[in-house]
MARMIKOL-726597 format. One record per residue: x, y, z of N, C-alpha, C in turn. Coordinates in steps of 0.001 Angstrom, whole numbers, padded with zeros to 6 digits, always signed. Each point is the difference from the previous one (the first is absolute). Layout:
XYZXYZXYZ...
//
This chain:
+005344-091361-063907-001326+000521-000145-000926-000560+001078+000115-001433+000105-000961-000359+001184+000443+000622+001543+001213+000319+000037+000491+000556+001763-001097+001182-000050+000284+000734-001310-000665+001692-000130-001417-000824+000849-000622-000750-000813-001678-000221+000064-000135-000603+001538+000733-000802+000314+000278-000139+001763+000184+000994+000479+000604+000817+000304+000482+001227+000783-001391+001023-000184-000486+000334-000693-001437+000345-000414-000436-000511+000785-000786-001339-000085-000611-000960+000464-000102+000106+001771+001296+000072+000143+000321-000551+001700-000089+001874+000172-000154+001015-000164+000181+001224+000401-002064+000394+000363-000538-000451-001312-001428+000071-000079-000570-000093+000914+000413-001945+000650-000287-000774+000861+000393+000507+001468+001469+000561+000123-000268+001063+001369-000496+000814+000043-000760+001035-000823-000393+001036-000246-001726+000044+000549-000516-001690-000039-001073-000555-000261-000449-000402+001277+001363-000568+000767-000067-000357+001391+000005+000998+000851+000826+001241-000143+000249+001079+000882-001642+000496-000294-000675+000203-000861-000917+000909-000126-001221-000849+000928+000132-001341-000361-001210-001081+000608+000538-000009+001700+001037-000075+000351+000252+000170+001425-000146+001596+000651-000202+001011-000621-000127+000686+000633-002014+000541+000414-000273-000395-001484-001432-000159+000075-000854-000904+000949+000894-000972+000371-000989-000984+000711+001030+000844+001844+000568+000324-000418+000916+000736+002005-001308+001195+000317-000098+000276-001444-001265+001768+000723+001299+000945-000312+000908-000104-000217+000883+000826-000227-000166+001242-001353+000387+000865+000277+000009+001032-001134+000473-000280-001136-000447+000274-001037+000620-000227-001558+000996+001141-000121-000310+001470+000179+000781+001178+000099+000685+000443+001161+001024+001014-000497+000616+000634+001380-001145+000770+000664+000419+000248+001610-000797+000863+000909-000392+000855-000599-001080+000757+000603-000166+001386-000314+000781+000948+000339+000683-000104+001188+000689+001175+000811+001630-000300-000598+000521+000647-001168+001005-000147-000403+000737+001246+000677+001576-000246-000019+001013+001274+000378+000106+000437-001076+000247+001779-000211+000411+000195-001006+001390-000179-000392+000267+000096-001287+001268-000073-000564+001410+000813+000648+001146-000096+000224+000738+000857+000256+001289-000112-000868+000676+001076+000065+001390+000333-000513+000213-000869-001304+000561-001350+000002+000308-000285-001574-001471-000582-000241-000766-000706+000422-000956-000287-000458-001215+001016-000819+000229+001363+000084-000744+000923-000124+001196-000239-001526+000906-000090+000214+000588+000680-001697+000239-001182-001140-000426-001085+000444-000549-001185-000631-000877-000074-001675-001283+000427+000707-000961+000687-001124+000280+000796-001255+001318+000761+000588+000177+001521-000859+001088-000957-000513+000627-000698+000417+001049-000382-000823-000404-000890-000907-000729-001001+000537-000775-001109-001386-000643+000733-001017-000696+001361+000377-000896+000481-000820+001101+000741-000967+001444+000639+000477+001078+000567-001072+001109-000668-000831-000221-001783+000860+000567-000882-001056-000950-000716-001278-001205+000102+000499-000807-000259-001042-000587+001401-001346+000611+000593+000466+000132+001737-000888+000747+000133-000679+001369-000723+000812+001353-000111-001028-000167-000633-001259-000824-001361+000685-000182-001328-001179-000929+000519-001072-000785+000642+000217-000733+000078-001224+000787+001221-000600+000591+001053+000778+000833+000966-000816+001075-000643-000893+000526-000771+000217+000951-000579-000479-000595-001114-001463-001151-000071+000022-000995-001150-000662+000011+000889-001325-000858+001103+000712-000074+001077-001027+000795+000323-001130+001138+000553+000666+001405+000593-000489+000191-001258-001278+000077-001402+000876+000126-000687-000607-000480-000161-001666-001467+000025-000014-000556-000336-000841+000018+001117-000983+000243+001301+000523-000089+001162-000660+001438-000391-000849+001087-000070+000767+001521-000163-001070-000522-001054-000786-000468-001066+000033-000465-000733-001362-001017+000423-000746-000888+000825+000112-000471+000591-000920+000664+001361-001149+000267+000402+001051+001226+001198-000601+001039-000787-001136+000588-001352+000881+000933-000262-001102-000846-001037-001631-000973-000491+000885-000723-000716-001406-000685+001048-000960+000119+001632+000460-000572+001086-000908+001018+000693-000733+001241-000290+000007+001333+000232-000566-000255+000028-001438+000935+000786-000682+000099-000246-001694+001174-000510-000010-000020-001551-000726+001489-000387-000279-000168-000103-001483+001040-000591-000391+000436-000156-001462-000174-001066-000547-000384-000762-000748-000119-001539-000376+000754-000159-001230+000854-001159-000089+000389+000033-001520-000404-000889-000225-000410-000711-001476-000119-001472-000672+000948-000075-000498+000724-000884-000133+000935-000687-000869-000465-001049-000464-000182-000352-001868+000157-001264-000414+001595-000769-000497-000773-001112+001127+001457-000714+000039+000331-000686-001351-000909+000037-001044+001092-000759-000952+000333+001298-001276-000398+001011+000459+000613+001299-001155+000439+001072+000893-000188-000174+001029+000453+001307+001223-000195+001329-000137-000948+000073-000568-000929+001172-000259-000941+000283+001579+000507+001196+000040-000538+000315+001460-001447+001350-000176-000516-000257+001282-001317+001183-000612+000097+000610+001207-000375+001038+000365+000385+000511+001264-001689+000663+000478-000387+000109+001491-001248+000005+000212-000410+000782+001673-000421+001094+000193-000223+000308+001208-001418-000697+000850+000245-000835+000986-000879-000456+000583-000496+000621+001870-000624-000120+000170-000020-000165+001459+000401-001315+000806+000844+000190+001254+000791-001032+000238-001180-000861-000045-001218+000034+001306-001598-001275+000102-000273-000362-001232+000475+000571-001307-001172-000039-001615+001166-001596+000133+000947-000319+000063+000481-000920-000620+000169-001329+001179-000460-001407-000889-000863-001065+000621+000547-000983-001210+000915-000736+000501-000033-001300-000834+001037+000681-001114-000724-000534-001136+000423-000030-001522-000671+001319-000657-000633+000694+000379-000935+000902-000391+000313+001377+000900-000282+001255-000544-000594+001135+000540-000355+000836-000253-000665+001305+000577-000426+000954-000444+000621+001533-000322+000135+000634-000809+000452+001095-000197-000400+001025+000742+000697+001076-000278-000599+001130+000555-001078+001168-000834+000135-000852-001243-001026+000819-001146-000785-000770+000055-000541-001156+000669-000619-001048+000222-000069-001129-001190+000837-000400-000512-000081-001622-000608+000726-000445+000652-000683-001144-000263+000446-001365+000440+001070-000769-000492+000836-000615+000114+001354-000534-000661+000142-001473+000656-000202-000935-000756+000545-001484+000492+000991-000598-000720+000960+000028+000396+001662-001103-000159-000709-001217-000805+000998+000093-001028-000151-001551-000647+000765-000733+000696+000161-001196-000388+001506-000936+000726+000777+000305-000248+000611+000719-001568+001453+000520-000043+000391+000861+000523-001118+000911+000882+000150+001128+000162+000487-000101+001480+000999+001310+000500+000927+000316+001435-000667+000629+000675-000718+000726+001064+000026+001075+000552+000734+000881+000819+000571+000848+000106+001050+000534+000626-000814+001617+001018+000285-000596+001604-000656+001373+000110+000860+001260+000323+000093+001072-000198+001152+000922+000179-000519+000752+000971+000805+000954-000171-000319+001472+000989-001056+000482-000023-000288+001519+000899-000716+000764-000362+000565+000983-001155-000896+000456-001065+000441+001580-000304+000638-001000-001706+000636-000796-000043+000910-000869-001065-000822+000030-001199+000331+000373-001225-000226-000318-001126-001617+000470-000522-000208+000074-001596-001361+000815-000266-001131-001232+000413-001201+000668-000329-001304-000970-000023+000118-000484-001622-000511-001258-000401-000359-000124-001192-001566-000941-000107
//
């Protein structure tokens, strides 16, 4: 951790000197005015940073969209109590379920005792109760 805060440190400090030596030379802070223009790959530079950074957020997107899609899923929930094995069966949305607890799709709420299993199944599996 201290190299990190050195290397910082000592980068600042040239950063500090180059700027103070050029100020006290009369020297320019910026490039000339009279620049060349760009040619051949340098011209396709721009277009390419600007279509890898298009990709990234396309891909961000997509991303976030398949987890929403799949946290909007109907799966199946079963309870099982483990000391009579009496099972209850329950359609949830995959996001409704969190912990020990979740939400239905008729909207109650359902929280697991300690004896209780949760089992999550398929889509489409078994009635609502």
């Amino acid at each position: 951790m201290y190299g990190k805060l050195l290397m910082t440190a000592v980068v600042l400090l040239l950063a500090w000197l180059a700027i103070r030596t050029r100020l006290r030379a009369g020297g320019p802070l910026r490039a000339s005015p009279t620049v060349r223009p760009p040619s051949g790959f340098a011209r396709l530079l721009p277009t390419l940073a600007y279509t890898a950074v298009g990709v990234m957020v396309a891909g961000t997107g997509l991303y976030f969209y398949q987890g929403w899609q799949a946290g909007r899923e109907a799966v199946t929930v079963r309870v099982v109590n483990a000391n009579t094995g009496v099972a209850v069966t329950y359609r949830v949305r995959r996001e409704d379920v969190s912990g020990r607890s979740f939400l239905t799709l008729d909207g109650r709420r359902v929280t697991l005792a300690e004896v209780e299993r949760l089992e999550l199944g398929d889509v489409g599996a078994g009635p609502s109760q």
